[in-house]
DRENDO-1510 file (C-alpha; in Angstrom, 1 decimal, always signed):
<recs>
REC; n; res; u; v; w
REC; 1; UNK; -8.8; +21.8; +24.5 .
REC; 2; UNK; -10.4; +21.7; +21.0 .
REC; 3; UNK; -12.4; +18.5; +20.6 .
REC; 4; UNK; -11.6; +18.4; +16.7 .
REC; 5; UNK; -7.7; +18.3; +18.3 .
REC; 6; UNK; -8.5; +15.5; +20.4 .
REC; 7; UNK; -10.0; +13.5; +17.4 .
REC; 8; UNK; -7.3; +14.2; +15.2 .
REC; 9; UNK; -4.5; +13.0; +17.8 .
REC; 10; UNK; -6.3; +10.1; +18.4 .
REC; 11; UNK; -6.7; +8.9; +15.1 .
REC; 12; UNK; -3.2; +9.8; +14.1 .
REC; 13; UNK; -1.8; +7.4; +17.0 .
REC; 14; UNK; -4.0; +5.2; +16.5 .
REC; 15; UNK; -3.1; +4.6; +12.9 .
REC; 16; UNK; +0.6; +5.1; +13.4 .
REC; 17; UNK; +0.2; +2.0; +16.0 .
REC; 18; UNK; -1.4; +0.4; +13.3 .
REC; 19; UNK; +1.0; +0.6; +10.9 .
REC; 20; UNK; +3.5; +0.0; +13.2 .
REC; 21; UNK; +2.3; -3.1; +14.2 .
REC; 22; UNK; +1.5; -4.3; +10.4 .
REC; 23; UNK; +5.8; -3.1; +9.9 .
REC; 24; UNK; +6.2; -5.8; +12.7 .
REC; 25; UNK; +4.1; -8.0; +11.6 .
REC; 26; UNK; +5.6; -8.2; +8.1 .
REC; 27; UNK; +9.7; -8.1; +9.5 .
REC; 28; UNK; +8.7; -11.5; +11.2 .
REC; 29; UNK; +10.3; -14.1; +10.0 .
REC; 30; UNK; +8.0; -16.4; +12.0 .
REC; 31; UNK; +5.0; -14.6; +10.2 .
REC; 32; UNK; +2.6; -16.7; +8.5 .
REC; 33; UNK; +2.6; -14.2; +5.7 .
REC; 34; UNK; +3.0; -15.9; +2.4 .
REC; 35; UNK; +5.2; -18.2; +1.4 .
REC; 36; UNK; +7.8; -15.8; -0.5 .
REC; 37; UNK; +9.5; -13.2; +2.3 .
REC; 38; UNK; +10.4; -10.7; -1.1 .
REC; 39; UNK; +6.4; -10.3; -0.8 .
REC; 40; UNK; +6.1; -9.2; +2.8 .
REC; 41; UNK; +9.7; -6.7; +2.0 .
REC; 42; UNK; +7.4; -5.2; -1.1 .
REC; 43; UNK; +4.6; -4.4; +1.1 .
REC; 44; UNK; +6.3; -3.1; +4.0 .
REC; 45; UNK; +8.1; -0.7; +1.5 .
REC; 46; UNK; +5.0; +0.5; +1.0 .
REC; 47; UNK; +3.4; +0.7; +4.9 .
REC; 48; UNK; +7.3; +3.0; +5.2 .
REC; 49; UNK; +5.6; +5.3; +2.7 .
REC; 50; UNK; +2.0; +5.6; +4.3 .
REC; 51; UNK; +4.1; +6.3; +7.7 .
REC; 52; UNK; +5.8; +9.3; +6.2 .
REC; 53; UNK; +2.5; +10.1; +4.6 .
REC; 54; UNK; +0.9; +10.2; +7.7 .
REC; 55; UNK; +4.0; +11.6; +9.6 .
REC; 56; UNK; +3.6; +14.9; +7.1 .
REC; 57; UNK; -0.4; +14.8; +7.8 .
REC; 58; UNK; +0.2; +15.0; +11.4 .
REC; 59; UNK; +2.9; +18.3; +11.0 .
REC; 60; UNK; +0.1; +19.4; +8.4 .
REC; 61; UNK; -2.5; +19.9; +11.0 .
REC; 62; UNK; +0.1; +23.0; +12.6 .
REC; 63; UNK; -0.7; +25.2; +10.2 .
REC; 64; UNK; -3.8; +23.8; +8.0 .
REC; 65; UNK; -7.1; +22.5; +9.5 .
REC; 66; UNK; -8.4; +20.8; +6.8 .
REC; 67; UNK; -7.9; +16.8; +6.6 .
REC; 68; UNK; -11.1; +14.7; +6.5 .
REC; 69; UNK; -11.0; +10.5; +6.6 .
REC; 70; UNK; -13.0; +8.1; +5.0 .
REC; 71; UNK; -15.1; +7.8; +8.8 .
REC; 72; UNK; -17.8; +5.2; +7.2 .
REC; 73; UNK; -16.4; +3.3; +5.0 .
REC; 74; UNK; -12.4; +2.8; +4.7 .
REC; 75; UNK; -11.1; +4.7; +7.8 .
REC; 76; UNK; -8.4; +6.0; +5.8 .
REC; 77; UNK; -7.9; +9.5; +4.5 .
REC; 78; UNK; -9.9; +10.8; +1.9 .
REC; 79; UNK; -8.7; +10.9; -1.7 .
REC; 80; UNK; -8.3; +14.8; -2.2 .
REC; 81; UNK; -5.5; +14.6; +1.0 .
REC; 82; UNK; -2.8; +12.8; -1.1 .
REC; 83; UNK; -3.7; +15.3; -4.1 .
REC; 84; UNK; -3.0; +18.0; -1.7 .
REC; 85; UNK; +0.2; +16.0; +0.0 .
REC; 86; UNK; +1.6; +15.5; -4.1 .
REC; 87; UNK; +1.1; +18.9; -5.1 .
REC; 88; UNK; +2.7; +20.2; -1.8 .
REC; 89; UNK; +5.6; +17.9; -2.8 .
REC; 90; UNK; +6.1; +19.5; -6.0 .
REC; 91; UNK; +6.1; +23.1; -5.1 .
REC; 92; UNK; +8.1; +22.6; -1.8 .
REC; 93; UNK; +11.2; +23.5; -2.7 .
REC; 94; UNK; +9.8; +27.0; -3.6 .
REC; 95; UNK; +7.6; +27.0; -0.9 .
REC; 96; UNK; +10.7; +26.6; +1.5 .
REC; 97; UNK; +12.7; +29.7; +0.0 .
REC; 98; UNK; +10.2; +32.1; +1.8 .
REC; 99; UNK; +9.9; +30.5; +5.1 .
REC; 100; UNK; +12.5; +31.6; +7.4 .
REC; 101; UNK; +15.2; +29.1; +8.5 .
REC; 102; UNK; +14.5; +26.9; +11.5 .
REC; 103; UNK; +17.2; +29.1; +13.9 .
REC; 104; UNK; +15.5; +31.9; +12.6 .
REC; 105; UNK; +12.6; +31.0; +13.7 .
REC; 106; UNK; +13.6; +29.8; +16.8 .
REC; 107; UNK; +14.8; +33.2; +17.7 .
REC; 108; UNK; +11.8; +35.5; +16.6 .
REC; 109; UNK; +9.8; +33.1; +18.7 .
REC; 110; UNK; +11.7; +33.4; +22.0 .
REC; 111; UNK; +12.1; +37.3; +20.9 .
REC; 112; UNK; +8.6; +37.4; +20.6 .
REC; 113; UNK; +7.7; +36.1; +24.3 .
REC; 114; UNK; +10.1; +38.1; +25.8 .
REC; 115; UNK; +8.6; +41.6; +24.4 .
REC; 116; UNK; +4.8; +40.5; +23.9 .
REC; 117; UNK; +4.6; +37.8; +27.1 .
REC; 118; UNK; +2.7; +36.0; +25.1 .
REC; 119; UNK; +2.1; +32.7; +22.5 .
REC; 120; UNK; +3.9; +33.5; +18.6 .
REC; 121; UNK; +1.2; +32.1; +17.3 .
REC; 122; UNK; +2.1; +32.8; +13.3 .
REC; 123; UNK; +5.5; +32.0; +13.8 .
REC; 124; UNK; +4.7; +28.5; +15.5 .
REC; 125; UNK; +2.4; +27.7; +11.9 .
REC; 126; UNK; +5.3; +29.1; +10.1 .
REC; 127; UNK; +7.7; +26.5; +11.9 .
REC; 128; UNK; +5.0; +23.5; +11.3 .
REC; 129; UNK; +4.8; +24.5; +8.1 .
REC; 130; UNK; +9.0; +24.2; +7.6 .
REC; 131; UNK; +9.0; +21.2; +9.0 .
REC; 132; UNK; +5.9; +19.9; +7.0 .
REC; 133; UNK; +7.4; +21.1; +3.7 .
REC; 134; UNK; +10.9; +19.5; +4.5 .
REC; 135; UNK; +9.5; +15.9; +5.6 .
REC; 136; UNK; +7.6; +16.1; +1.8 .
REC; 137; UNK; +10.3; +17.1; -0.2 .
REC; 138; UNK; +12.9; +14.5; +1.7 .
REC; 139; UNK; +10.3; +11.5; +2.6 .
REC; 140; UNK; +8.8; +8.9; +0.5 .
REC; 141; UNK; +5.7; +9.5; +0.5 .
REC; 142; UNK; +2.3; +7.1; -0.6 .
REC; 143; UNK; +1.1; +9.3; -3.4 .
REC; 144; UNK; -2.2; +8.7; -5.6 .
REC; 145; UNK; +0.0; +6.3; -7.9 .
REC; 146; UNK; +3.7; +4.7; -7.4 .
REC; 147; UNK; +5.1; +3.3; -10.3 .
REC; 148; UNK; +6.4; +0.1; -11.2 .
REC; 149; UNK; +9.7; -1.3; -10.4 .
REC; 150; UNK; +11.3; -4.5; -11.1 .
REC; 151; UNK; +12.5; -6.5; -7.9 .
REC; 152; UNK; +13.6; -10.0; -9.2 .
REC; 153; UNK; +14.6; -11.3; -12.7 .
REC; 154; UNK; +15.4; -15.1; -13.3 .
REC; 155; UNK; +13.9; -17.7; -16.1 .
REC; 156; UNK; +11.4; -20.3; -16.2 .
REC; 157; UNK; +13.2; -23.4; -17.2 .
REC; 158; UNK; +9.9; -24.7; -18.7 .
REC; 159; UNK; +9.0; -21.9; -21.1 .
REC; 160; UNK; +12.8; -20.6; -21.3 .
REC; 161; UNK; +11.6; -17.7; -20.7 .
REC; 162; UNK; +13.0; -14.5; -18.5 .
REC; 163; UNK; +10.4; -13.4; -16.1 .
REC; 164; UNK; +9.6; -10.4; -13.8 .
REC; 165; UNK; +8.6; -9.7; -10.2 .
REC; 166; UNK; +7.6; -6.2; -10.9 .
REC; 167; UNK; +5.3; -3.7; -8.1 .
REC; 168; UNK; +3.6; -1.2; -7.9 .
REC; 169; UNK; +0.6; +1.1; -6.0 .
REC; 170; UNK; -2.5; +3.2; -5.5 .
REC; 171; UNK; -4.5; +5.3; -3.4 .
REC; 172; UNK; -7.7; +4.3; -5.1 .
REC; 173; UNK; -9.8; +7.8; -5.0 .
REC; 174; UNK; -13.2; +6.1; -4.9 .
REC; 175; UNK; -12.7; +3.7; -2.4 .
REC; 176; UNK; -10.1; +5.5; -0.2 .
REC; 177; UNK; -7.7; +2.1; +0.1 .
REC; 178; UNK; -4.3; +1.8; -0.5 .
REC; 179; UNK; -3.9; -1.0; -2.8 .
REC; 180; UNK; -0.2; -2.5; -3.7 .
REC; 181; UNK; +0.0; -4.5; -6.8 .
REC; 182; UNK; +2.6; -7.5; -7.5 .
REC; 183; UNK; +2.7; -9.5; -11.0 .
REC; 184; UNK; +5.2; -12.3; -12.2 .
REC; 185; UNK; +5.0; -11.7; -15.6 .
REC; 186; UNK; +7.2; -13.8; -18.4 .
REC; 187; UNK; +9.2; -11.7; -21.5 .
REC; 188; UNK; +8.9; -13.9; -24.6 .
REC; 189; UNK; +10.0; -10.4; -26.9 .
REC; 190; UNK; +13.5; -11.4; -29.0 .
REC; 191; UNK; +15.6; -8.9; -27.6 .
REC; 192; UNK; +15.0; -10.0; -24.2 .
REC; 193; UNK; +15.6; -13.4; -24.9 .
REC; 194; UNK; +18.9; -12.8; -26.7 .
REC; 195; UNK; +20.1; -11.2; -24.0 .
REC; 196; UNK; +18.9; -12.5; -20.4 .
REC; 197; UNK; +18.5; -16.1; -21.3 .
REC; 198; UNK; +21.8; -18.6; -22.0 .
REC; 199; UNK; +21.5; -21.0; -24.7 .
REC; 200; UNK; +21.4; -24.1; -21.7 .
REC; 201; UNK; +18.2; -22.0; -20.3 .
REC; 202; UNK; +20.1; -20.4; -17.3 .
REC; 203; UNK; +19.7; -16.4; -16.7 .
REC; 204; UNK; +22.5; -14.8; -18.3 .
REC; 205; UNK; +25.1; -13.6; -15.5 .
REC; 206; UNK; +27.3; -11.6; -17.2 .
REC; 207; UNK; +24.0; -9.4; -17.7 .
REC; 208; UNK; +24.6; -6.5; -14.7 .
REC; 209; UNK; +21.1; -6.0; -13.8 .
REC; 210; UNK; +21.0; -3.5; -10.6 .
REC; 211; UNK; +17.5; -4.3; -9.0 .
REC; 212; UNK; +15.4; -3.0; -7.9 .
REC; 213; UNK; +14.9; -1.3; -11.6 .
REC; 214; UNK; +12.3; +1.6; -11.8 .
REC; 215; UNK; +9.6; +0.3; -13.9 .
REC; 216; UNK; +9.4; -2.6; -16.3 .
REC; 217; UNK; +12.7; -4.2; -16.8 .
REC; 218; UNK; +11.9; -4.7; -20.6 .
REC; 219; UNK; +13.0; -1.3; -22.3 .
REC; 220; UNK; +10.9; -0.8; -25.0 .
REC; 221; UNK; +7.8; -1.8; -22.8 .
REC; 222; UNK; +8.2; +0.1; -20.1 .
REC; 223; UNK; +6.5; +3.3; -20.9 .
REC; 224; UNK; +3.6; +1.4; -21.9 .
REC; 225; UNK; +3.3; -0.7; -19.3 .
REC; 226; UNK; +3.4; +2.3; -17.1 .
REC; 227; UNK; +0.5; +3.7; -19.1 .
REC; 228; UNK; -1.4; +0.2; -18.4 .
REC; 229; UNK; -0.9; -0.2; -14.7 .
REC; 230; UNK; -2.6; +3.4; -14.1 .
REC; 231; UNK; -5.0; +3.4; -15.9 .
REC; 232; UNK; -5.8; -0.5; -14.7 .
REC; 233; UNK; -5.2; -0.1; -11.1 .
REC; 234; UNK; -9.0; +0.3; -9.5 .
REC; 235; UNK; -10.5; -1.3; -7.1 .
REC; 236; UNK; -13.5; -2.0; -8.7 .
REC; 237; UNK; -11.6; -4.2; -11.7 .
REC; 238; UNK; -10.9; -7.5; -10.2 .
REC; 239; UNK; -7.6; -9.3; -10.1 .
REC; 240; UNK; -8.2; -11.6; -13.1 .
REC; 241; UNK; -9.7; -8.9; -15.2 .
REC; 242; UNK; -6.3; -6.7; -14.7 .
REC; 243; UNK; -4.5; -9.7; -15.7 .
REC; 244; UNK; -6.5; -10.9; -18.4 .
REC; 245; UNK; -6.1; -6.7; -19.7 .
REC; 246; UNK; -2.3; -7.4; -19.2 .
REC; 247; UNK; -2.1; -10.4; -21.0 .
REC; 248; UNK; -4.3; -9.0; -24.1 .
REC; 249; UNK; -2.7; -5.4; -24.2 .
REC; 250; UNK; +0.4; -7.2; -24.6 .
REC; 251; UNK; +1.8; -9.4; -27.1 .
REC; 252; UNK; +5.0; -10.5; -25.6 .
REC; 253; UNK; +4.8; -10.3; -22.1 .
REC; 254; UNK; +2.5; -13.3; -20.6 .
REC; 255; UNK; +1.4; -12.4; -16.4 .
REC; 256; UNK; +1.7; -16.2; -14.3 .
REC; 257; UNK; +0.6; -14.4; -11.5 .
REC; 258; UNK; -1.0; -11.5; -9.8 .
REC; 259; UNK; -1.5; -10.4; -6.4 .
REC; 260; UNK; -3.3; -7.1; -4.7 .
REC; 261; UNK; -3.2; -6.6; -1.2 .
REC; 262; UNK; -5.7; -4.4; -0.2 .
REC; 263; UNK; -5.1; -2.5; +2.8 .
REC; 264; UNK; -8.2; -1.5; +5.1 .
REC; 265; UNK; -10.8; -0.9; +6.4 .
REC; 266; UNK; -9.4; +0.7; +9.3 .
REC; 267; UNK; -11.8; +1.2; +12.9 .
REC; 268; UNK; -11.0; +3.5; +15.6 .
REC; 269; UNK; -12.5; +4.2; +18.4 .
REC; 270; UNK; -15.2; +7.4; +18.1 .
REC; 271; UNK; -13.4; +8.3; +15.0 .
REC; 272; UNK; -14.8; +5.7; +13.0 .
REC; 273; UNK; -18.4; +4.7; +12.0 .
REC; 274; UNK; -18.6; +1.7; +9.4 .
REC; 275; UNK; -19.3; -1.2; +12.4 .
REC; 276; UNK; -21.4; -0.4; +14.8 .
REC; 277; UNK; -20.7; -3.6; +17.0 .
REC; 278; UNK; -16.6; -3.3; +16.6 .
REC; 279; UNK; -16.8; +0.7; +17.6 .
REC; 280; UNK; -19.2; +0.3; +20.3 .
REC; 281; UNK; -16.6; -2.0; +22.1 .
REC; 282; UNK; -13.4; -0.2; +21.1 .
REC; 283; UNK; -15.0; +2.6; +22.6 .
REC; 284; UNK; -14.6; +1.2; +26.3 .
REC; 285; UNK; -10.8; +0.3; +25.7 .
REC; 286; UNK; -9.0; +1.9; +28.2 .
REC; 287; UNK; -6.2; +3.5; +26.4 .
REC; 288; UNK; -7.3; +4.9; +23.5 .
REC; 289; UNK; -3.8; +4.4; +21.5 .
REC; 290; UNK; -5.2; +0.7; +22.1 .
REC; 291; UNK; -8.8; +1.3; +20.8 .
REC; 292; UNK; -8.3; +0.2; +16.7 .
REC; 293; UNK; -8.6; -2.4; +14.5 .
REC; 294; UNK; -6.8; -2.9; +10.5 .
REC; 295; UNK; -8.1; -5.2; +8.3 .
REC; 296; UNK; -6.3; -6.2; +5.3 .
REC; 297; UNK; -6.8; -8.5; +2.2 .
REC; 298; UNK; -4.7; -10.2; -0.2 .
REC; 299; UNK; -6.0; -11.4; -3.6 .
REC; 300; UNK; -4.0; -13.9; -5.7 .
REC; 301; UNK; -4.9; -15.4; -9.8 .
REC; 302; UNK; -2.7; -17.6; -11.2 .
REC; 303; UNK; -2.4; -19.0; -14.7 .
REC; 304; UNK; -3.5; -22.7; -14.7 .
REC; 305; UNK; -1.9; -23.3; -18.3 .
REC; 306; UNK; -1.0; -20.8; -21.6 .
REC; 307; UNK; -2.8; -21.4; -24.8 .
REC; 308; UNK; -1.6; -21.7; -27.8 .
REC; 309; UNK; -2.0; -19.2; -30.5 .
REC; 310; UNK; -2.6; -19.4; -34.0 .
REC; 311; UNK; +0.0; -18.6; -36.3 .
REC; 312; UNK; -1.4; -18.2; -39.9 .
REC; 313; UNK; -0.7; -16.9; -43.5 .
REC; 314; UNK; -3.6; -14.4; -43.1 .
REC; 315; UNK; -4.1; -13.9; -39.2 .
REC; 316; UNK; -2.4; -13.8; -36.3 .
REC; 317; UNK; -3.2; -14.7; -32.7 .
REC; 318; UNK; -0.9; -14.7; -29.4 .
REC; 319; UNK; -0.7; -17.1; -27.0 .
REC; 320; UNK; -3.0; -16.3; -23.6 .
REC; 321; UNK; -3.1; -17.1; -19.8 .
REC; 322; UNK; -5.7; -19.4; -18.6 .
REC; 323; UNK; -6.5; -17.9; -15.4 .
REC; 324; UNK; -7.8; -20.5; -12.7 .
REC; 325; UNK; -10.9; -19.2; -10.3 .
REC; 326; UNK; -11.7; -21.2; -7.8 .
REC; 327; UNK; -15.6; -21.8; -8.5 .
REC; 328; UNK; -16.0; -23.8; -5.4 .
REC; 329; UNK; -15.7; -20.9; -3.3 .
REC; 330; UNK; -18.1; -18.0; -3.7 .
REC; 331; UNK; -16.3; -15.7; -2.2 .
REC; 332; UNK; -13.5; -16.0; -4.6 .
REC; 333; UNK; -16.1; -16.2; -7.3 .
REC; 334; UNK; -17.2; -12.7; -6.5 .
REC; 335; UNK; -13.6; -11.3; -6.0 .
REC; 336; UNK; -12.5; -13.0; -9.5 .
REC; 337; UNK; -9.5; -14.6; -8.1 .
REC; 338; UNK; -8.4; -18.0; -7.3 .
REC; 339; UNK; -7.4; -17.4; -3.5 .
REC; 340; UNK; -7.9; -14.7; -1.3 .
REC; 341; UNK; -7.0; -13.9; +2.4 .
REC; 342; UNK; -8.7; -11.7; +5.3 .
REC; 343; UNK; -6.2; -10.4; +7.8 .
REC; 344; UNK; -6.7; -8.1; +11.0 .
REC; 345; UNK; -4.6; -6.8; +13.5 .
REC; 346; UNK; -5.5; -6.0; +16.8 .
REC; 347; UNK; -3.9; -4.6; +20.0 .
REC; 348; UNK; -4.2; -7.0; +23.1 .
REC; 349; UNK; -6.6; -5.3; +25.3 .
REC; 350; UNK; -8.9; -4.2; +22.0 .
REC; 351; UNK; -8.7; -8.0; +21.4 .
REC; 352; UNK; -9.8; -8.9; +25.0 .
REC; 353; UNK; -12.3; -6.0; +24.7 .
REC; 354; UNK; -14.4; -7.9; +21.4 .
REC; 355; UNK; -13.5; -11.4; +23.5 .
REC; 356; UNK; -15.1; -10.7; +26.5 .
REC; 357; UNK; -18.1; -8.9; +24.9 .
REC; 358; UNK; -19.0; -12.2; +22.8 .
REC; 359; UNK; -18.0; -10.3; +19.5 .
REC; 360; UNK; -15.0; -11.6; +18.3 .
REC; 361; UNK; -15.8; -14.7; +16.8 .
REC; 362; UNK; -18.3; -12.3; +15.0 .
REC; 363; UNK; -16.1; -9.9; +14.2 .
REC; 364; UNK; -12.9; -12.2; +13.0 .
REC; 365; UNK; -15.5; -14.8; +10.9 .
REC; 366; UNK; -13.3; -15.7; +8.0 .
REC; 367; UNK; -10.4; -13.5; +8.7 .
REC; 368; UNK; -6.9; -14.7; +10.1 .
REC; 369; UNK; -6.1; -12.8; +13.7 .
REC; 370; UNK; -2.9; -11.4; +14.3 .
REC; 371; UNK; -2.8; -10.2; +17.8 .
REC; 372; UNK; -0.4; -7.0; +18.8 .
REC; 373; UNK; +1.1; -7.1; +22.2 .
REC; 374; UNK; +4.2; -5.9; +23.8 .
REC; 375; UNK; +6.0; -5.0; +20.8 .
REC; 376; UNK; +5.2; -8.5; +19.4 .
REC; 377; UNK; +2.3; -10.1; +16.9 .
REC; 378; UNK; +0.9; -13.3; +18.2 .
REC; 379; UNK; -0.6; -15.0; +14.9 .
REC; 380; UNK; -3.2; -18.0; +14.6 .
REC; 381; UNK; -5.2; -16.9; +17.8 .
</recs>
């Protein structure tokens, strides 16, 4: 058996129990996952979309041999994959018209073993290659950017204002994470006002507002804040900068608060190279659909007050967010935010693996365990 097969089956189960477990993880409603369960929903909308990314990946490798991973630094795939998995997206349809149908298919294969008594090679690429072609066009996938959508819409009895829950993600090319963005932001624009907001303060209910709403629920903003969130959407801008870019770009529209998740590093077993100590261990896990490890963070700013602006004959100034960072911690210093959390998820007998070879208290310094076993996650370990 090819060794480069090997590799790629075991990272692909490896990440699809990953992800599975990290789907678990956030449908528990014993999870210690944030405070707000709409939070954990947004993100596993998201982990639904990297499993049908990784799903068409996996049928990819029938036909195509190409697909590299980020081995010593991420663990995820590299960048130029989901350019690849987009722009197969867009042409499938075509694509689809000259490849046989699947009966077809099915028959020239068997036809083809009877006569020949041998393997139909090209015609078993040109089935992975149907099937690829279909789970694109039909899935959601995790492209290089998702745009925004609206989730939640109420008002903020102290400004009066209507506010937004609005997401949206990345695939950040220079990294090679997946990032997921969430921002509460308040509307202060007239329009808005007149119509979402009651004159006792209350949102408006005879307003029909079908949620989730693609993009920004504020009409004549939308395109614009579409513009903003891609082109301010890398990882190497911190949480408060985005939201300080928000708050400045925008006259009308004030962000409370801002949260990134940032999913990965990922380890595998012989696949992956970024710890030394953590692969050296996984590597003596007996099952090797056990032998992996996913990290996660989640970033949080929060505006600690709104300043006033200046209202003059001559000039102008709008009000801005004073975004709190906690200065007491470094860590959150250097991140630019005012909380932060580490995360990892681990199978059982990976777990027992670091345990057992005095690692894991290493390994899990500052990060909150979540343990996966028997179809469960066992949190606070």
């Amino acid at each position: 058996m090819n060794p480069q097969n090997d590799a790629a089956a075991q990272y692909f189960a490896a990440i699809e129990a990953a992800l599975h477990g990290l789907e678990i993880f956030m449908r528990d409603d014993r999870s210690p996952l944030y405070r707000h369960g709409i939070v954990a929903r947004i993100v596993a909308e998201y982990i639904a979309r990297l499993e049908t990314s990784f799903a068409c990946w996996k049928n990819r490798l029938g036909f195509m041999d190409s697909f590299r991973i980020s081995r010593a630094e991420s663990g995820f795939p590299v960048f130029q994959n989901l350019l690849e998995l987009e722009n197969d997206r867009r042409q499938a349809g075509e694509r689809l018209m000259n490849i046989p149908a699947p009966e077809e298919l099915r028959g020239e294969m068997a036809d083809f073993i009877l006569r020949r008594k041998e393997f139909p090679a090209a015609l078993q690429r040109s089935m992975a290659e149907r099937l690829y072609l279909e789970a694109v066009k039909e899935g959601d996938i995790f492209g290089p950017f998702t745009l925004a959508k609206t989730v939640k819409v109420s008002v903020n009895p102290k400004t009066g204002r209507p506010f937004y829950l609005v997401h949206w993600a990345t695939f950040d090319g220079t990294s090679n994470l997946p990032l997921i963005y969430m921002v509460t932001v308040e509307d202060s624009s007239e329009p808005m006002l007149r119509q979402l907001v009651t004159r006792d303060g209350k949102l408006n209910d005879k307003v029909e507002i079908p949620l989730p709403v693609d993009g920004l629920l504020n009409p004549e903003l939308a395109h614009r804040f579409d513009d903003f969130t891609e082109k301010n959407s890398a990882y190497t801008l911190s949480p408060t900068t985005i939201a300080t870019n928000l708050d400045k770009d925008f006259e009308t529209l004030h962000p409370t608060q801002f949260r990134r998740v940032v999913l990965g590093p990922f380890y595998s077993a012989g696949i992956t190279e970024h710890n030394s100590a953590v692969s050296e261990v996984l590597s003596k896990v007996r099952k090797a659909e056990n032998a992996w490890l996913l990290t996660w963070t989640v970033q949080e700013v929060y505006s600690k007050g709104e300043r006033a602006g200046r209202k003059g004959l001559w000039s102008k100034e709008p009000d801005t967010q004073e975004f709190y960072i906690n200065t007491d911690d470094l860590e959150a210093t250097r991140q630019g935010v005012s909380s932060y959390e580490n995360h990892a998820l681990i199978p059982h007998e990976a777990y027992q693996a670091l345990y057992a070879a005095g690692e894991a208290q290493k390994v899990f310094s500052g990060y909150k365990v979540h343990i996966l076993s028997k179809g469960q996650v066992i949190s606070d370990v």
